[in-house]
N, C-alpha and C positions, 0 to 999 in steps of 0.2 A: 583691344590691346594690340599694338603693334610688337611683332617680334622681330630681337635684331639679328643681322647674319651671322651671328655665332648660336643665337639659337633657333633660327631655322637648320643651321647645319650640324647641329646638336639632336634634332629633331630626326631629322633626313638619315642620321648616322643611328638612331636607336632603332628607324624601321629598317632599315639595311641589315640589324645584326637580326631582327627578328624573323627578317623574311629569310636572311640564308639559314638561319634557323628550322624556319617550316618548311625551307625548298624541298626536303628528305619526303614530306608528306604527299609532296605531288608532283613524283618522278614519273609518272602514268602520262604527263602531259608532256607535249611537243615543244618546243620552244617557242613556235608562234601562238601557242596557247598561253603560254606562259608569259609572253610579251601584249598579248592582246589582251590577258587579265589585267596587267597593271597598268595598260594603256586604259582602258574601261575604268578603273578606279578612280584615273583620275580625271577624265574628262565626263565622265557616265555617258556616251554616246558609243554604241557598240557599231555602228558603223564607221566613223572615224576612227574608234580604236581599230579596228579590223586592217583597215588599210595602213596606219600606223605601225603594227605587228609585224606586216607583210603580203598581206593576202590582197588580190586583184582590186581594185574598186567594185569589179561588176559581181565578183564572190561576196564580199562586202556589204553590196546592194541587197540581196538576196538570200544571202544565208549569218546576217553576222548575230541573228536573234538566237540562230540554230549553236552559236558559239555560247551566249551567255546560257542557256540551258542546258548543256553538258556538263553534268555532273560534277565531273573533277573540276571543270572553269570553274565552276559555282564555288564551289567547296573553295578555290583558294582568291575567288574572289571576296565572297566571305572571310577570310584571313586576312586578305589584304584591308579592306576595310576597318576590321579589327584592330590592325596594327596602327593604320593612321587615327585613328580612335583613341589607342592608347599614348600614344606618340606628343598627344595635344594635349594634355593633360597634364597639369603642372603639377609634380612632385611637391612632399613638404619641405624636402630641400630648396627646388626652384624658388618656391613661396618666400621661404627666410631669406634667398639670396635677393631677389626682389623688392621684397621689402627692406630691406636692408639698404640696397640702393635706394630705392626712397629717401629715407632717413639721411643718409649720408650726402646726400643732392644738394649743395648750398641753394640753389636756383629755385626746388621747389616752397612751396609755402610754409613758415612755417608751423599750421596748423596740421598740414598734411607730414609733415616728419614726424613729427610729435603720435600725430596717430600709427603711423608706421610703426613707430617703437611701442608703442603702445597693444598693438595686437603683433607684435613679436613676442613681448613678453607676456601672454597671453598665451601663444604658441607654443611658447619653452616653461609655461609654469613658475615663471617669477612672480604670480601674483595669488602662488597657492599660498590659500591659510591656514594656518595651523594651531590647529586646536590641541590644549593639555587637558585632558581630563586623569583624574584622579578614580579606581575605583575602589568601594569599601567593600567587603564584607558582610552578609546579610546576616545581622542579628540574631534572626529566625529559623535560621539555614537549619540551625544541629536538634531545632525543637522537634517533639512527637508530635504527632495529633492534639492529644490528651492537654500535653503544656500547650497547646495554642490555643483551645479550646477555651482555657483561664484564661489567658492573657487576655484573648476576647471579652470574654465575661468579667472580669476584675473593672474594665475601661469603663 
């Protein structure tokens, strides 16, 4: 699926609120930790993030392993991770807006609008059944033992 620049920047804006969210979590770190975590996230090469962040090339060369193993990088590397994780992932709103476009497309086919609508309402429970049942009373409810016992035996 291709996403369009409203919602990659849609995307972009829920990790932004989430990471200054967690920044509180990992105030331990330097800022070029903090720039070389997000750098590392997104390209996974710790020596290019390293120089990216700010650090020498030849720091870089030699110690940028020494970065992703430090604890706190870790930790909000891990978060960062998390968040682009979460971030990709299409809500059940997203879904019915989606679909929805679908449906509404004169351009697409249409068997594929038709299906669009189709597990929309699906989605929203317009195609729950509803069952009337009646209940009665059990006959036997108020009987003893004793009166059951007949009733058995009588049959």
């Amino acid at each position: 699926m291709i996403l369009s620049n409203t919602d990659k920047n849609r995307c972009k804006g829920d990790l932004r609120r989430f990471l200054y969210a967690q920044r509180k979590d990992v105030t331990a770190l330097t800022e070029r930790q903090r720039k070389f975590a997000e750098y590392y996230v997104q390209c996974g090469n710790a020596e290019q993030a390293a120089v990216s962040a700010g650090y020498s090339e030849q720091y870089a060369r030699g110690n940028a392993y020494k970065l992703v193993a430090n604890s706190g990088v870790a930790a909000y590397i891990k978060q960062l991770s998390e968040a682009a994780q979460t971030a990709r992932i299409m809500t059940a709103r997203g879904r019915q807006e989606l679909l929805s476009d679908i449906a509404r497309d004169e351009d697409n086919a249409a068997a594929d609008r038709i299906r669009a609508v189709d597990t929309l309402n699906k989605m929203t429970g317009e195609y729950t059944t509803k069952v009337e049942a009646s209940v009665q009373k059990n006959p036997f409810a108020e009987l003893t033992t004793e009166e059951l016992r007949k009733v058995i035996g009588s049959g």
